[in-house]
Residue, then its C-alpha position, 0 to 999 in steps of 0.5 A: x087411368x093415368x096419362x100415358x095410358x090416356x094418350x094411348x088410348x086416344x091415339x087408338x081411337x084417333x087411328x080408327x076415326x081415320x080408317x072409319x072415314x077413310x072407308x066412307x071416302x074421306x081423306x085425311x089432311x092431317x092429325x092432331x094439327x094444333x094452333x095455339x089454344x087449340x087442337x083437332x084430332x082429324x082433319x079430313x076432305x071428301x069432294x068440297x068439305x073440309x072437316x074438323x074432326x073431335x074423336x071421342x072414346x068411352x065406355x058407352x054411347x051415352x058417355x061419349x056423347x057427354x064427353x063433348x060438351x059446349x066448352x070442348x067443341x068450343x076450343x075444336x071450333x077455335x082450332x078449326x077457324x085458325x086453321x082452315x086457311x091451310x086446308x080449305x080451297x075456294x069454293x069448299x064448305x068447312x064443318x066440325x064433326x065427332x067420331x065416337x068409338x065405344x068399344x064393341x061397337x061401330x065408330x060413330x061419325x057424327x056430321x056438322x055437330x056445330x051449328x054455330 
């Protein structure tokens, strides 16, 4: 698959990550917000969570979930820690989650997957 049709791809998945957490009663801060060394696909709020969101698309569940190995949830964590002060209010809990989409299936939102 050549770039552009990559990036197309990706800003798909990206737009359904939003309508799958906009429908569980998230609200998007913002889209791909970058810092440097660094990117998160979906920032999003619900009540007192902040989440930094890595949306993920494959072929299969097992691919997507191979996709987001230490080193890229790594460079989503660095992201997020350099931009939380422009989202998070006193009080409110920050985490990294993963949305994967497969195709012929459900997104699949995978809450706190850092634990670092």
């Amino acid at each position: 698959m050549n770039r552009e049709a990559a990036e197309k791809r990706g800003r798909g998945a990206e737009t359904l990550a939003c309508w799958w957490l906009r429908l569980h009663g998230w609200r998007i801060l913002a889209r791909r917000a970058r810092v440097p060394g660094g990117e998160v696909d979906i920032v999003a709020r619900r009540g007192g969570i902040v989440s930094f969101v890595e949306v993920k698309a494959r072929a299969t569940d097992e691919a997507a979930a191979m996709s987001l190995d230490a080193w890229r949830l790594r460079r989503v964590v660095n992201a997020a820690e350099r931009l939380a002060p422009r989202y998070q209010k006193s009080g409110d809990d920050i985490r990294i989650d993963a949305v994967f989409i497969v195709p012929g299936r459900l997104p699949r939102h995978v809450p706190n997957i850092w634990q670092g």
